[in-house]
N, C-alpha and C positions, 0 to 999 in steps of 0.2 A: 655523432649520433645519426642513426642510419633508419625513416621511417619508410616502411613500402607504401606508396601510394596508390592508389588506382580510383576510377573514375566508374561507377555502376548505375544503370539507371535504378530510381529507389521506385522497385514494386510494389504497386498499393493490392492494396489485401484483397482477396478474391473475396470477402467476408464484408467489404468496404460498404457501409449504409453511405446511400445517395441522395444529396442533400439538395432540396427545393426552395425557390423562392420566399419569402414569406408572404404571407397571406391571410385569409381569414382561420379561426382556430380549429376549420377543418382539414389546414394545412401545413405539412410540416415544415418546422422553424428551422431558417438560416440564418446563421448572426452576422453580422455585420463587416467583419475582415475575413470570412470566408473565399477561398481561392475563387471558385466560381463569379463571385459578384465584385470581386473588386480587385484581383489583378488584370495590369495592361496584360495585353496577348503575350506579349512576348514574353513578359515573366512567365503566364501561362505554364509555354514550354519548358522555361529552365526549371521548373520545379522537379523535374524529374529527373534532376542531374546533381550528386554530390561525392564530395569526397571522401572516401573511408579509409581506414588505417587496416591494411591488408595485412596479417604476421602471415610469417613466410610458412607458416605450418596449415594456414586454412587457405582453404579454394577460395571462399566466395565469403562475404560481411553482410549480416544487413541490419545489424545496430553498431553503435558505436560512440564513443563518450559525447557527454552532454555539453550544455553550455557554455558560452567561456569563461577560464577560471580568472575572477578575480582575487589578488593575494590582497586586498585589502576587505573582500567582503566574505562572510561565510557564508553566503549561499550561492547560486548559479543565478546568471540572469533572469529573474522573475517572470517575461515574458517571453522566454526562448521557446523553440520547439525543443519537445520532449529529449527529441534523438537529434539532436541539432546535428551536423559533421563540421570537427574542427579543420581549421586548413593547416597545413603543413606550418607553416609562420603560429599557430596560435599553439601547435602542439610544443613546439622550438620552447616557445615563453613558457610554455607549463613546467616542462622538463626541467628549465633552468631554474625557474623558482622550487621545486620539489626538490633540487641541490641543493638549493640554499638550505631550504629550510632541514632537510637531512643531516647536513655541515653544522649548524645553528645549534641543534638540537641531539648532536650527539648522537643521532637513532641509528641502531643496531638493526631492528627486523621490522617487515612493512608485513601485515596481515593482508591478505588477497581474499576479501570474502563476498559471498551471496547466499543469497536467502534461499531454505529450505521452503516445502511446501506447507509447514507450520509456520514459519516465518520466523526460526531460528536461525542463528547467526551461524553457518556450517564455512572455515576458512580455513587456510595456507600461510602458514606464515615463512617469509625466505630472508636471509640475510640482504641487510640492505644495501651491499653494492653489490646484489644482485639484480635491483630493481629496475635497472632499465633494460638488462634483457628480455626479463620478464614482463615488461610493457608490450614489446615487439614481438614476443613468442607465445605469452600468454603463460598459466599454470595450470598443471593437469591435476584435475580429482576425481575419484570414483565417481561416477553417476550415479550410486547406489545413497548417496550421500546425500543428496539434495531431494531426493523421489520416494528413498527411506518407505517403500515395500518389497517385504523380503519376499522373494521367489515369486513374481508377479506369473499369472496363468495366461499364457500367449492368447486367452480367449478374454480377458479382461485389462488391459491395456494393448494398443498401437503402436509399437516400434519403427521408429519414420526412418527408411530410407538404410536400412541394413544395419543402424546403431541396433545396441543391445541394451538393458538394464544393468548386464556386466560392464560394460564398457568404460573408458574413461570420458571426461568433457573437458573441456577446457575456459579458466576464468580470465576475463580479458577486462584488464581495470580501466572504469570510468575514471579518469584523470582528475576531473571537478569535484571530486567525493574524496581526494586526499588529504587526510587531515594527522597532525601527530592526536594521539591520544593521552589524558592528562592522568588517566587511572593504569596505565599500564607504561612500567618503565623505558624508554627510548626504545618506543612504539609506535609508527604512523598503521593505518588503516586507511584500504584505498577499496570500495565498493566494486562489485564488477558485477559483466552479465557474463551470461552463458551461453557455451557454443557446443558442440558435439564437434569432433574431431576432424570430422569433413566438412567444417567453414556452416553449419546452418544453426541458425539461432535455437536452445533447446527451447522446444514447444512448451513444456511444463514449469518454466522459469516463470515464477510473478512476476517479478520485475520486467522481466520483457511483456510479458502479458500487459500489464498496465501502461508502459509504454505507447503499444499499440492502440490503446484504446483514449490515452491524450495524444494521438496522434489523428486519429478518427474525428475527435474533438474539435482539433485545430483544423482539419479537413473543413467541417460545417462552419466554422468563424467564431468560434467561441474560445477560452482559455479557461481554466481551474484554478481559483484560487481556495486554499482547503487546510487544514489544521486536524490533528489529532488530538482527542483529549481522553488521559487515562488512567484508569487507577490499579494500582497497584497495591497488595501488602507486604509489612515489613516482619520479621520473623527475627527472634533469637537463636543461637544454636542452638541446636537440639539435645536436647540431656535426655538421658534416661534416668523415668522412675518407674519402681514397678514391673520393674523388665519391657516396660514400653517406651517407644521413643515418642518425646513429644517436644512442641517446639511453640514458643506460647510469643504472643502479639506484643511488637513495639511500642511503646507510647508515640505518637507524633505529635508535634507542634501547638499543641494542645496548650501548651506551656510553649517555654523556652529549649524545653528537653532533646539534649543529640540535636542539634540544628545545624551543624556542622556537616551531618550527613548529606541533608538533603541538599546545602549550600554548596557542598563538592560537586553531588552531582549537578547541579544547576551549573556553576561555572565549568563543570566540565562539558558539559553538553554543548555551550556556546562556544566554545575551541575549538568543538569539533562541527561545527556550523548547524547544530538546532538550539534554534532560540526558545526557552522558555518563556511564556508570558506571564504565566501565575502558576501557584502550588500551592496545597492547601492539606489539612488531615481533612478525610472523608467520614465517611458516615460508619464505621465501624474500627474497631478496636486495632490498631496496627497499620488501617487504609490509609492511604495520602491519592490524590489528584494531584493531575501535574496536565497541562496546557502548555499548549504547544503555541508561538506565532504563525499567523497563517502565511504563507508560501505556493509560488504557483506553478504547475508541474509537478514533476515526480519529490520534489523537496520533501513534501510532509510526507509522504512512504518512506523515504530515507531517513530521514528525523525520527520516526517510529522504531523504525529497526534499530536504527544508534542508540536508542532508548534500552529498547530491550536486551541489548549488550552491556551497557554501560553499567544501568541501575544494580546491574547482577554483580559484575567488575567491583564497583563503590561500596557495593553492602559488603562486599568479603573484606575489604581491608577497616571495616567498624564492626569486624564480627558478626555480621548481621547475614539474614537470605532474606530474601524478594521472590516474588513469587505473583506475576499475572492468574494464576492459575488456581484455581479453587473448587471443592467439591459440593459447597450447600449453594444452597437458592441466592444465598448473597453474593452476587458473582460480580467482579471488577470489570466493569464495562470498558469497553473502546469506541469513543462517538469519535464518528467523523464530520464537523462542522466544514461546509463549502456553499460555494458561491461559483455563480457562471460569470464573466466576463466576457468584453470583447477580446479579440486575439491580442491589443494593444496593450491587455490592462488596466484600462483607462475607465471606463465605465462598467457597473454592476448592472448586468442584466435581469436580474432579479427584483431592481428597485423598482418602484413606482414613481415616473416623474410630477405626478401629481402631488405627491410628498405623502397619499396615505399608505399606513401601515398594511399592506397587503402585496401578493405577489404580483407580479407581470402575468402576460401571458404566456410567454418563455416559461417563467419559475411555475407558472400551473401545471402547462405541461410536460415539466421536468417530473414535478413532483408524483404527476400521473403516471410516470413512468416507475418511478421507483413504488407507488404503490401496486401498481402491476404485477413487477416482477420479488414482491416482500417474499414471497414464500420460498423459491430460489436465493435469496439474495439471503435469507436468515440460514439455509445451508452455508454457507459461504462466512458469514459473521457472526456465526453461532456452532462450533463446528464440533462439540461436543455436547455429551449427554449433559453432564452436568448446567453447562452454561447457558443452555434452553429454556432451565427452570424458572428464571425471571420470569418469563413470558407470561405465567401462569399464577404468578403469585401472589393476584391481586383475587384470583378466582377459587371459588371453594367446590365449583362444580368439576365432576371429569369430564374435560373434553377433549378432542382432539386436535382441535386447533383453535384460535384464537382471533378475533378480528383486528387488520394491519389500520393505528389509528396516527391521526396527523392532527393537529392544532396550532394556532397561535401564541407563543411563550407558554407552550404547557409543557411541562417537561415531562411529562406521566407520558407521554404521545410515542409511538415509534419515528416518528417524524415530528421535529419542532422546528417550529418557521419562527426565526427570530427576527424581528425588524429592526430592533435597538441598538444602539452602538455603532464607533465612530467608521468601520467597515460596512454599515447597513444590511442590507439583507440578504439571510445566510439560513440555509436549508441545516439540520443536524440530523445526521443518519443515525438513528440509536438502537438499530436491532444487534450492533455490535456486541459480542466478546472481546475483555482487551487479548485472550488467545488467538485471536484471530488473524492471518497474514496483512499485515498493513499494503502492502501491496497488492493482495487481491480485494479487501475491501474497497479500493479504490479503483478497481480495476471494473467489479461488478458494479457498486454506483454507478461510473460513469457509463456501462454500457446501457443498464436500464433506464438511467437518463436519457441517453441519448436518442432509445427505441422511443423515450415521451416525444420527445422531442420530434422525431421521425412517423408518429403515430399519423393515421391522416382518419384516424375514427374523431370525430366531433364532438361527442359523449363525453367523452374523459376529460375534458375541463369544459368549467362555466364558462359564461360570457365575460364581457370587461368588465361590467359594472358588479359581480358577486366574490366572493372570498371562498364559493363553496367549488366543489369538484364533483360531476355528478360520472357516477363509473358503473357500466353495464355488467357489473360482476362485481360484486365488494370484496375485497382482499382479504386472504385469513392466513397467518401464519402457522406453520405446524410443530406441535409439540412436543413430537417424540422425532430425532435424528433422522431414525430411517425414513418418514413418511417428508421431510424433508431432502433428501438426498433424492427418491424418488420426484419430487418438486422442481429440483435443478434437474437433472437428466431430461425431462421430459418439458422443460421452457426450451425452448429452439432458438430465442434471440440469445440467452447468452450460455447456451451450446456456439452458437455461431460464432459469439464474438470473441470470446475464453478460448475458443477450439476444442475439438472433440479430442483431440489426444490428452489435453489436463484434463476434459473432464472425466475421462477413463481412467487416468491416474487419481486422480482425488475422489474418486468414487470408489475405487478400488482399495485407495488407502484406508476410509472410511469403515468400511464395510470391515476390513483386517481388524482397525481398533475396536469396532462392536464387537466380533467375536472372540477378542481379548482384554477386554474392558476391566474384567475384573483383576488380572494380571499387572496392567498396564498404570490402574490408578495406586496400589499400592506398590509399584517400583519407584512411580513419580511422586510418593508422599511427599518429599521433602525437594520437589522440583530440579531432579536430576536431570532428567530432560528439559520441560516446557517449564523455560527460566519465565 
């Protein structure tokens, strides 16, 4: 086995927020393993030297598999960097154990996938002694595949660097994301990111998006500890009566009823390294909730996605269709519950060591940040007509937008500041759709966190001694898609951080599905597309 190696300096992003001492709450927060304040010098410089797995078909890398893989745990190291680089010696051990477990297991075909810009699972599947080629050379897909706007107008997206939207990419698998799959016969599945043909990371990939921005994270001295929690419904096949097709709601666990289902997918889940914590039937007829263990780094974006593959995978073989995706005001949310940490892991930044229930001043001005940026970030976690309507549906007035609100264990709040429990305290992002890319949800959190964090206006959080946030503009979310798409475009911090080439693409994309909305929601009645 034959790895190319090579040695690049890792360029920090022209985009990169510049992280200050800490100080009083007119200044922005640096946490405490931040590179700046607490490496010796000479670490200093080596930061800017790692190893990367070169395939002999790209020029140049500049992500590459994550942390290292343990065969005894299903996650990555908790406190690793995002994009950590393995050394030649750790890839060696990966390889051999993905033998094993290949030989073990009997498996035939290893799926090569990544996430679409809805946050579908778009994949490759190749025989599996092909697989180690195809680690070293990577696998080609349409670009059309993953960016899924047809005939984009050269005046409405940015084509970096002579690629095309015809063109091919190519998937280059995260090694640590290899897992067999318990719902699909002698099947492993192995996560990848995205390259464009001439070796540069693609711009519009979530996942690398998000990457970057826990990477931004670990730059200022902080880490992500974070969980997804999400509901789903469960559907019967669909019969026709009437010459209509309809397709009418599961009983969940309400009883004892079908619990097999959900028990598959739960142990299936944990196979493939997302832990569930609890599942539950939700608030409507068919609904179930399913909670995720929180994970730090890119783990709970990956969890999500395995999610939304699997649960679809599981329902078909009991007959059943699942379905994130819904057309009335009762819409299956996707909270994102997190916490800041130090880069160690070791302490919540969020807590108060005082022991009372209120936030830091880190978590104020975190939080300042995400109320800042609500009205972009509900683009982004709300990303259809339909799944906006929540927003509204406590209101009987017309109006165009709504005010972004935060509280203490209120769970009515777009923001819930939970202090209870044996994780402590823990922000819940709930402008979420569970439609929404798990990866750029996590990706926009943490930038408009991060701008809190970086803010040097004084205004936007209280002093030590209040629980209150006082904000020189109070925040409103908007109601109808377009006046939020307009909202992201014209926020500049996360145009900056996202980059202007996604957000050309996902504006662009947007703007398609408006003018075929009506087309699009009855092709997807029965979630042919958005599983």
């Amino acid at each position: 086995m034959y790895f190319y190696i090579g040695i690049m300096k890792n360029e920090r992003s022209k985009k990169q927020m510049v992280c200050h001492k800490l100080g009083d709450m007119s200044k922005p927060v640096l946490g405490p393993g931040s590179a700046e304040s607490h490496l010796p010098q000479d670490d200093k410089g080596s930061q800017n030297q790692t190893i990367v797995i070169k395939p002999s078909l790209l020029k140049t890398s500049a992500s590459a598999p994550g942390a290292e893989f343990n065969p005894d745990s299903s996650s990555t190291d908790s406190t690793s960097n995002s994009t950590q680089i393995p050394t030649a010696p750790q890839l060696s051990s990966r390889m051999k154990h993905i033998k094993q477990e290949m030989t073990k297991n009997h498996l035939q075909f290893v799926r090569f996938e990544a996430t679409d810009l809805h946050g579908v699972s778009r994949s490759k599947s190749i025989p599996a002694h092909f697989f180690q080629e195809k680690v070293i050379h990577g696998v080609f897909m349409p670009r059309g595949y993953l960016e899924l706007i047809p005939n984009p107008k050269d005046n409405e997206v940015d084509h970096i660097r002579a690629t095309c939207f015809n063109s091919d990419i190519v998937l280059m698998p995260e090694l640590s994301t290899f897992r067999v799959l318990p719902w699909a016969e002698r099947t492993a599945r192995v996560i990848c990111d995205t390259f464009t043909v001439t070796g540069e990371p693609l711009l519009t990939s979530p996942r690398y998006i998000a990457k970057q921005q826990l990477d931004q994270l670990k730059d200022c001295g902080f880490s992500l500890l974070s969980a997804f929690i999400y509901d789903f419904c469960i559907f019967g096949v669909p019969e026709i009566i009437n010459s209509k097709t309809v397709s009418f709601p599961v009983s969940t666990l309400l009883s004892n009823h079908d619990q097999s289902f959900i028990q598959e997918l739960v142990d299936g889940l944990y196979h493939t390294g997302a832990n569930v914590e609890s599942f539950s039937s939700s608030t409507r007829p068919g609904q179930m909730e399913i909670c995720f263990l929180p994970e730090f780094g890119i783990s709970s974006a990956d969890n999500a996605f395995t999610l939304r593959t699997g649960v679809n995978e599981v329902a078909k073989k009991h007959n059943y269709i699942t379905s994130f995706f819904i057309e009335t005001e009762f819409c299956n949310s996707g909270i994102l519950s997190h916490s800041l940490w130090d880069v160690g892991g070791k302490r919540n930044m969020f807590c108060s060591s005082s022991g009372t229930e209120q936030l830091t001043i880190t978590g104020r001005k975190w939080l300042a940040g995400l109320l800042k940026h609500s009205a972009a970030l509900s683009c982004l976690m709300a990303p259809a007509v339909s799944c906006r309507k929540r927003y509204s549906k406590e209101s009987k007035d017309q109006k165009e937008s709504v005010p972004t609100t935060w509280g203490y264990n209120d769970n009515s709040c777009a923001f819930n500041i939970k202090c209870h429990g044996e994780r402590g305290t823990r922000i819940e992002n709930k402008l979420g759709s569970a439609t929404a890319n798990p990866y750029l949800v996590l990706a926009a959190t943490l930038a408009a966190g991060l701008d809190g964090l970086q803010s040097s206006d004084g205004t936007l959080a209280a002093p030590d001694d209040s629980t209150e946030l006082y904000q020189s503009k109070p925040s409103e979310i908007p109601l109808k898609l377009e006046d939020a798409l307009v909202a992201l475009e014209e926020d500049q911090c996360l145009r900056q951080a996202l980059g202007e080439t996604f957000i050309h693409y996902f504006v662009a994309m947007k703007k398609y599905e408006l003018e075929n909305e009506e087309t699009d929601a009855e092709r997807n009645k029965f979630l042919e597309y958005f599983i």
